[in-house]
C-alpha positions as CSV (number, residue, x, y, z in Angstrom):
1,X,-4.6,-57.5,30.8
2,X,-1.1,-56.4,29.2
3,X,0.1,-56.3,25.8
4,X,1.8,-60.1,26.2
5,X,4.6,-61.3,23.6
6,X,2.1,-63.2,21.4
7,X,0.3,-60.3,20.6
8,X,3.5,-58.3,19.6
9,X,4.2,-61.0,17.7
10,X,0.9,-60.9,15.8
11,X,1.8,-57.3,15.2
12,X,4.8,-58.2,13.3
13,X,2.5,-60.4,11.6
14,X,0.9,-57.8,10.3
15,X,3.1,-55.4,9.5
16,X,2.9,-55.4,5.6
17,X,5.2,-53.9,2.4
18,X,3.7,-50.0,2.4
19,X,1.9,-47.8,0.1
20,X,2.8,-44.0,0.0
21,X,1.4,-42.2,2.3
22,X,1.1,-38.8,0.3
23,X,-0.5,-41.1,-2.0
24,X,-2.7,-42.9,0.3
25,X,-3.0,-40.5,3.4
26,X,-6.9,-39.5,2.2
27,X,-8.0,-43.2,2.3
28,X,-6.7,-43.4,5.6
29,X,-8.6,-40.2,6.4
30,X,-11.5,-41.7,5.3
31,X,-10.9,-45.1,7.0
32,X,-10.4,-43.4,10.7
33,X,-13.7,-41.4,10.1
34,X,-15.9,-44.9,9.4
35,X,-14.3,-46.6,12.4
36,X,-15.3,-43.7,14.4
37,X,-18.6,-41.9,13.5
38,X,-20.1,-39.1,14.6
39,X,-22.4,-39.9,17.9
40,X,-25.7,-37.6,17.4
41,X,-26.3,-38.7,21.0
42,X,-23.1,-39.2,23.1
43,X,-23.1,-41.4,25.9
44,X,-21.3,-38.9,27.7
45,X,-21.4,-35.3,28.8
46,X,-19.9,-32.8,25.6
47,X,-20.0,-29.4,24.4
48,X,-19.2,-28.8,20.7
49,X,-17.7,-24.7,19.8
50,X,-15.9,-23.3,17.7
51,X,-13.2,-20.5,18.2
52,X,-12.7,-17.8,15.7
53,X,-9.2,-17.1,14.6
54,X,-8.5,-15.3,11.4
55,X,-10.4,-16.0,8.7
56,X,-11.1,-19.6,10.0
57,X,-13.1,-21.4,12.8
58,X,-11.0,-24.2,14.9
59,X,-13.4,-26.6,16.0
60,X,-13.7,-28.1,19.8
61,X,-14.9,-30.3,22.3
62,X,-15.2,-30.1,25.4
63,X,-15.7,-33.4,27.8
64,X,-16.9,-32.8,31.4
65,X,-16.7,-35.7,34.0
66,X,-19.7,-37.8,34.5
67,X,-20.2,-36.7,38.6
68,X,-21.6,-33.0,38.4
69,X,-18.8,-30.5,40.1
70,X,-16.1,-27.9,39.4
71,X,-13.2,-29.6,37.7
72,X,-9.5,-28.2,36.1
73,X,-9.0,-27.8,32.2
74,X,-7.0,-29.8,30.2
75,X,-6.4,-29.5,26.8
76,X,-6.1,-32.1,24.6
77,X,-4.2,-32.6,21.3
78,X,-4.8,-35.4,18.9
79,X,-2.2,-38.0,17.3
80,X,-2.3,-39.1,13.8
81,X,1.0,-38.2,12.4
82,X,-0.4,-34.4,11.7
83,X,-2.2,-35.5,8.7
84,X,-5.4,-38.1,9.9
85,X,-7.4,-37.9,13.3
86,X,-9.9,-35.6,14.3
87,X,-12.3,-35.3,17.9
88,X,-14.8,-37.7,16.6
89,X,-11.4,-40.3,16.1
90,X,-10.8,-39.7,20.0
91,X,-13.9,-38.9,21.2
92,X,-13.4,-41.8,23.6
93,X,-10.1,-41.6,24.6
94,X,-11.1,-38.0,25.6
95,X,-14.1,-38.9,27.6
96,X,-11.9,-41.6,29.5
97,X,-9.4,-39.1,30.2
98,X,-12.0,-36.6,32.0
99,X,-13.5,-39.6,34.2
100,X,-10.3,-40.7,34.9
101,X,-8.6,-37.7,36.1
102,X,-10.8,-35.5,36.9
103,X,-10.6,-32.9,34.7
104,X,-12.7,-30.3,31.8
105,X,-10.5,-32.0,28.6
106,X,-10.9,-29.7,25.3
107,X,-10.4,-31.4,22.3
108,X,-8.6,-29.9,19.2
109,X,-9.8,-30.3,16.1
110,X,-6.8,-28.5,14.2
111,X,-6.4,-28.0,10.8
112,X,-4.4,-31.4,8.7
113,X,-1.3,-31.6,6.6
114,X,-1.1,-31.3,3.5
115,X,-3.7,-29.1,3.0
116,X,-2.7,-26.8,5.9
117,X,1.3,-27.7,6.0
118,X,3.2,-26.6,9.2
119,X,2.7,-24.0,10.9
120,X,-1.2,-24.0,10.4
121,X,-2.3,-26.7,12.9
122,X,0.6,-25.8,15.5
123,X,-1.3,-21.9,15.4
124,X,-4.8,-23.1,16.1
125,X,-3.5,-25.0,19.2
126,X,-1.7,-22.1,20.5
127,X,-5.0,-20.0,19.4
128,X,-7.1,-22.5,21.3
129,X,-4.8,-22.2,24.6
130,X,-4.5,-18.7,24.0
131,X,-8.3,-18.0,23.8
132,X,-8.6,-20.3,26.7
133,X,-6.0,-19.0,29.2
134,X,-6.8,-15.1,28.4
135,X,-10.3,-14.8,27.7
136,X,-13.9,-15.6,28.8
137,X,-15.4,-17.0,25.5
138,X,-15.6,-20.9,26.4
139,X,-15.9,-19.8,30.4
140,X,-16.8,-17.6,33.0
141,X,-13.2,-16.2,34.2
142,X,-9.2,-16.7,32.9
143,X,-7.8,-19.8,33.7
144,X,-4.3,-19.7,35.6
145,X,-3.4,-23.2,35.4
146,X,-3.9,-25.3,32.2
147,X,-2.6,-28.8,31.6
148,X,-1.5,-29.4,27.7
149,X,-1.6,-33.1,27.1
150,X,-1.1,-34.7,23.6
151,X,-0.2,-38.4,22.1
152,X,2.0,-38.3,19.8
153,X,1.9,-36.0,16.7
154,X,0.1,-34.6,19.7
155,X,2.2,-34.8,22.0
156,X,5.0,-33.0,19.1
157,X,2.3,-30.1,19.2
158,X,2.1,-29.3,23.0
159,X,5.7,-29.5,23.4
160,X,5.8,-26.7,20.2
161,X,2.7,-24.8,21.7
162,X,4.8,-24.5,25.0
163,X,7.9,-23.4,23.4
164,X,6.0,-20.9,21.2
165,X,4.1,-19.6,24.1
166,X,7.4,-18.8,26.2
167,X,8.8,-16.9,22.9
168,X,6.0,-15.0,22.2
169,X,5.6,-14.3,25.9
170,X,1.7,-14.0,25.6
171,X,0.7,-16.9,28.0
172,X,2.4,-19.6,30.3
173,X,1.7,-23.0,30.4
174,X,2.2,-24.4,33.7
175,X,2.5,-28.0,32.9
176,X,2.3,-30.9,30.3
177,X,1.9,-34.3,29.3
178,X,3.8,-35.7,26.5
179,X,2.5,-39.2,25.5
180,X,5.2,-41.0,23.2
181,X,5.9,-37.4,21.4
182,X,7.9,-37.1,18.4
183,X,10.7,-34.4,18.9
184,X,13.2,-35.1,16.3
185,X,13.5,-35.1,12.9
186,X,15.0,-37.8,11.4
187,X,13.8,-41.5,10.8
188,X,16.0,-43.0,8.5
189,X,18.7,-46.1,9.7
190,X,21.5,-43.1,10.1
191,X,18.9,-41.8,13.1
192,X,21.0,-41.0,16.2
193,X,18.3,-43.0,18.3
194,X,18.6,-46.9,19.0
195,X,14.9,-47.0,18.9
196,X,14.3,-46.2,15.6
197,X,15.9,-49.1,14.5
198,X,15.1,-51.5,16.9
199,X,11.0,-50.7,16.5
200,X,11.1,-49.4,13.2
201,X,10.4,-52.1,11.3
202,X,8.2,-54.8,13.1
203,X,5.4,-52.4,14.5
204,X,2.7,-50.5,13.2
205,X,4.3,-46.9,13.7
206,X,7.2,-47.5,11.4
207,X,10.3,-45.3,9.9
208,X,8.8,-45.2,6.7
209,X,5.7,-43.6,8.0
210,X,7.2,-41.4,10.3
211,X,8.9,-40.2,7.1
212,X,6.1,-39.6,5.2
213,X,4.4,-37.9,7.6
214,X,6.9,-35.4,8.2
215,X,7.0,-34.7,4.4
216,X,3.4,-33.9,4.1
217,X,3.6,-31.7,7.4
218,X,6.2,-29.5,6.0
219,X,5.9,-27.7,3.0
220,X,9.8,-27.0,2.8
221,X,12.3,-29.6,3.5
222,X,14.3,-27.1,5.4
223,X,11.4,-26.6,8.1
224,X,12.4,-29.5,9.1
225,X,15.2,-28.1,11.4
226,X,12.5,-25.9,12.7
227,X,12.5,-26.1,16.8
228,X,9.1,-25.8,16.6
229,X,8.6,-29.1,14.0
230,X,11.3,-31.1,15.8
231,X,11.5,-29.4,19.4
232,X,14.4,-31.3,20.5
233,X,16.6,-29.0,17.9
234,X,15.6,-26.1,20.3
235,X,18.5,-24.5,21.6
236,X,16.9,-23.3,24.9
237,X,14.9,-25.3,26.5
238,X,14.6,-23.1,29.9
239,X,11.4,-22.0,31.4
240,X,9.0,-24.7,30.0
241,X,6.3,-25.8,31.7
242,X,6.4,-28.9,34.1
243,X,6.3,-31.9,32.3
244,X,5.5,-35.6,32.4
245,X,7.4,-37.7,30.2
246,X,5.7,-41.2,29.4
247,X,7.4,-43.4,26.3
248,X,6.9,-46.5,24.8
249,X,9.5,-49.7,25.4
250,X,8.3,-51.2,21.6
251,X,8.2,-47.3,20.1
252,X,10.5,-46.4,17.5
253,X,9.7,-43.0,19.3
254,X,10.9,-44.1,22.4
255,X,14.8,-42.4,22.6
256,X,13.8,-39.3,20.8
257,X,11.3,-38.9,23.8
258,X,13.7,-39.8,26.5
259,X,15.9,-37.2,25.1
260,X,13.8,-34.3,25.1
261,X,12.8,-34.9,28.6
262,X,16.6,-35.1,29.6
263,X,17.0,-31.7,27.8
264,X,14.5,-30.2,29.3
265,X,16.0,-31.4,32.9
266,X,19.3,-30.3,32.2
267,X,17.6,-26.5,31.2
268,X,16.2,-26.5,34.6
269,X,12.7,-27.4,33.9
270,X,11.0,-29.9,36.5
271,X,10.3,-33.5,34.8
272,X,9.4,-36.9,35.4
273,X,10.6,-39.5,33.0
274,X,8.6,-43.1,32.7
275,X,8.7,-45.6,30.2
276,X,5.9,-48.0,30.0
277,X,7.5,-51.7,29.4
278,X,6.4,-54.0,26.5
279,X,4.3,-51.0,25.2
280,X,3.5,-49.9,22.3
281,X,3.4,-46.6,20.6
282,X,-0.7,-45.5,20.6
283,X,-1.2,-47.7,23.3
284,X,-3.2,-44.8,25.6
285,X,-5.9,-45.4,23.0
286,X,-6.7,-49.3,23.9
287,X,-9.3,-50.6,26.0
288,X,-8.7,-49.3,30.4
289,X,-8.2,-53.4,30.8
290,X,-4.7,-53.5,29.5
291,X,-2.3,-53.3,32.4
292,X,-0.2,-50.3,30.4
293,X,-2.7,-48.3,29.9
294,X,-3.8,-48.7,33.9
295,X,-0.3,-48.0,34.9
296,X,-0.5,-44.6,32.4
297,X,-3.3,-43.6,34.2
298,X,-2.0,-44.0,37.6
299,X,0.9,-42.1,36.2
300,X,-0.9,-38.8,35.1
301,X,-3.3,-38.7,38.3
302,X,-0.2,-38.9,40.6
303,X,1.7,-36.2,38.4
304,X,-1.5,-33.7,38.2
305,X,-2.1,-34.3,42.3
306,X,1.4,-33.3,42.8
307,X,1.0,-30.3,40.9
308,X,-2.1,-29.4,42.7
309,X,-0.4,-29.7,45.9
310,X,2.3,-27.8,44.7
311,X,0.2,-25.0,43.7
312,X,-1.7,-25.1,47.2
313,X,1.7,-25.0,49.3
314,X,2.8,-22.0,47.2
315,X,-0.6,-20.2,47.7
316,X,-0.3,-20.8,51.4
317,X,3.2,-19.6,51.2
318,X,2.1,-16.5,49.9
319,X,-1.0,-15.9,52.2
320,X,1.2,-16.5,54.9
321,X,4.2,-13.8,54.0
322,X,1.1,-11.0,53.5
């Protein structure tokens, strides 16, 4: 079934004068958390732990595939504009996503702005990969190849966990999935994106919240030029991991998106680039029916194969030249 032009025009519909969202951002905490409670006894296979960092505990989940076996990690990072969302909120986009590709997918329950304003939550997702990649506390032995996926405010923080990881030269990412990922900066009508203006004001993801989400994420106004808040600012892009683009056609997101991948081609990073037509942004969290999120899926598997393959050519390459 795909998102068809009378639902986007119900969405329009809908689309209603705004409350402030550093006024209203707990509610909407609150409302997230009853639409998606807390299953005692999951219909699907988890593991809830914690990893210590500092003087805090980040909380995650891990979802394994329903057919017993040994499967590749991903980890994933949750939307919600860096203030609402949390595991329970995509518990079943998560499980989906192991099913459906085949993979171990973490969950990250990172800390929220405003309470914890950038760089807290960006930290405990490069603690979490970190901890992951170097030790043995969530498994038996290192992982060399990790996949950072993210939707998003998500998506914004794998990007930023990829580009901190390269800086800090502690770990490598080898490759990641950027779902409709906010890169920039600026969401107002003088925006240097065509997008934010066309899909700005009749969807549910508008400029005004983008805005307001960025002011409660950053303490300082100046952050905001941060690389690692709006990564498409960064000024070297080279040696980032692989990366799968996927954008939104009905996205105020969209161009900002686009861009970011083309930067990271021209640094010599490899990239694939799709847009999903007559999408819209958060659509990777509707029902598997829809047509877009089918074609999203068929997307990721055929980028994560390829990688796979790549890897095994390489380690044959390398047998061979012993």
């Amino acid at each position: 079934m795909p998102i068809n032009k009378k639902m986007l025009t119900t969405l329009r519909k809908m689309i209603y004068p705004e409350k402030d969202l550093r006024e209203t951002y707990k509610l909407e905490r609150r409302m997230v958390n009853l639409a998606h409670p807390h299953m005692l006894k999951p219909f699907y296979k988890i593991w809830d732990h914690e990893i210590k960092v500092g003087d805090h505990q980040i909380p995650v989940r891990l979802f394994f595939p329903q057919k017993e076996g040994v499967y590749p990690l991903m980890i994933f990072f949750h939307g919600g504009g860096f203030v609402t969302g949390n595991i329970d909120s995509y518990s079943k986009v998560c499980t989906r996503l192991a099913n459906k590709t085949g993979h171990i997918v973490l969950s990250v329950d990172y800390r929220l702005a405003p309470e914890h304003p950038f760089p807290a939550g960006l930290e405990d997702c490069y603690a979490v990969v970190k901890e992951v990649v170097s030790h043995t506390l969530l498994f038996n032995h290192p992982l060399e190849k990790v996949t950072l996926i993210g939707d998003s405010a998500g998506a914004n923080l794998a990007a930023a966990v990829s580009l901190l990881a390269r800086d800090r030269g502690e770990f490598q990412v080898e490759q990641q999935i950027l779902l409709y990922p906010a890169t920039y900066n600026d969401y107002s009508d003088a925006s240097p994106f065509p997008s934010v203006k066309e899909n700005g004001k009749d969807y549910l993801l508008t400029q005004t919240r983008m805005a307001n989400y960025l002011s409660l994420y950053v303490s300082d106004p100046k952050e905001l030029q941060n690389p690692y808040v709006a990564p498409l600012l960064a000024e070297d892009l080279t040696n980032q991991p692989r990366t799968l683009m996927i954008t939104a056609e009905f996205d105020l997101l969209r161009d900002e998106g686009k861009a970011y991948g083309e930067k990271l081609k021209a640094a010599g990073n490899e990239v694939e680039f799709y847009e999903i037509p007559e999408a819209i942004h958060g659509f990777f969290a509707l029902p598997p029916l829809f047509e877009e999120v089918k074609t999203c899926y068929t997307i990721i598997n055929r980028f994560l194969s390829k990688g796979t393959e790549d890897e095994r050519n390489k380690n044959t390459s390398l047998e061979a030249s012993r």
